[in-house]
matplotlib code that plots the C-alpha trace (Angstrom):
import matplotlib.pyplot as plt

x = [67.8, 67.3, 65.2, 62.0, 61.8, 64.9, 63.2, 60.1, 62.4, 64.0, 60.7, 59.0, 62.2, 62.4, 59.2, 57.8, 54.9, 54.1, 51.0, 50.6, 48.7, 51.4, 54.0, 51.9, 51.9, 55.5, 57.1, 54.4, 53.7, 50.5, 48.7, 49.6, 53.0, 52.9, 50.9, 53.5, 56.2, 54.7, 54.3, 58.0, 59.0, 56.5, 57.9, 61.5, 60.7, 60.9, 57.5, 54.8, 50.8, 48.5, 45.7, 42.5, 43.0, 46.0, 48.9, 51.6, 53.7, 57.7, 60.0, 63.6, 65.6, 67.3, 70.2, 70.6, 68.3, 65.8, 65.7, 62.5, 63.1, 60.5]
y = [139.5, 135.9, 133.7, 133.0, 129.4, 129.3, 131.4, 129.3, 125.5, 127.1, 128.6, 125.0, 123.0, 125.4, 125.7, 122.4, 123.9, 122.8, 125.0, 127.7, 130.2, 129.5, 130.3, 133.1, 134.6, 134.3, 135.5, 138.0, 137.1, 136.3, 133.3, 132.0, 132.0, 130.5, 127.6, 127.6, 127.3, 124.4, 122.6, 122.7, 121.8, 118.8, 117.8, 118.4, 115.9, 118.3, 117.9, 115.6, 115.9, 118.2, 116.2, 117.7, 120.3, 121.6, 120.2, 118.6, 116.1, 117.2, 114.4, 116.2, 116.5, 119.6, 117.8, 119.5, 119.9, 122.1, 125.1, 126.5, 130.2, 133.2]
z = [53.6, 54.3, 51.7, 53.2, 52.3, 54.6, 57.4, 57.1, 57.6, 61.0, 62.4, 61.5, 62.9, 66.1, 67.0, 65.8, 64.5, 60.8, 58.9, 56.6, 59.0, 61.3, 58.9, 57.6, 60.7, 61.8, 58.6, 57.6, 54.2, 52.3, 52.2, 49.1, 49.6, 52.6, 51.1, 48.6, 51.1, 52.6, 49.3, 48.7, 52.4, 51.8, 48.7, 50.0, 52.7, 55.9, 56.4, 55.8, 53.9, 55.7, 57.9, 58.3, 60.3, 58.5, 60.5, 59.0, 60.6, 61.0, 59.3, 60.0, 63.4, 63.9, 65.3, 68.2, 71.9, 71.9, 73.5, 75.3, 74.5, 74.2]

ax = plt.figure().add_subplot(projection="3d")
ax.plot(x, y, z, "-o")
ax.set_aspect("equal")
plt.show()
């Protein structure tokens, strides 16, 4: 199955929603490792600190339009 980290990058970059409960939720895994998953796509550069209500700013372009699906 797919890595999660992975999951996690095209869920953020799709749906342009950067937090761990949002992450948490949308790949059903724990807490932790959803904070964890955020760390790394933070220090990778995807996305930016957390602000104070947990938010993160997106820094990559997917490259391509974005759909409006679901």
């Amino acid at each position: 199955s797919e890595d999660p980290y992975d999951q996690a990058v095209a869920v953020v970059l799709r749906d342009k929603k950067a937090s761990t409960s949002y992450i948490q939720r949308r790949l059903q895994i724990g807490y932790n490792r959803a904070a964890s998953i955020m760390e790394r796509m933070e220090n990778e550069g995807i996305v930016g600190p957390a602000n104070h209500a947990g938010k993160r700013e997106i820094l990559v372009e997917t490259g391509r339009a974005r759909e409006d699906e679901d």
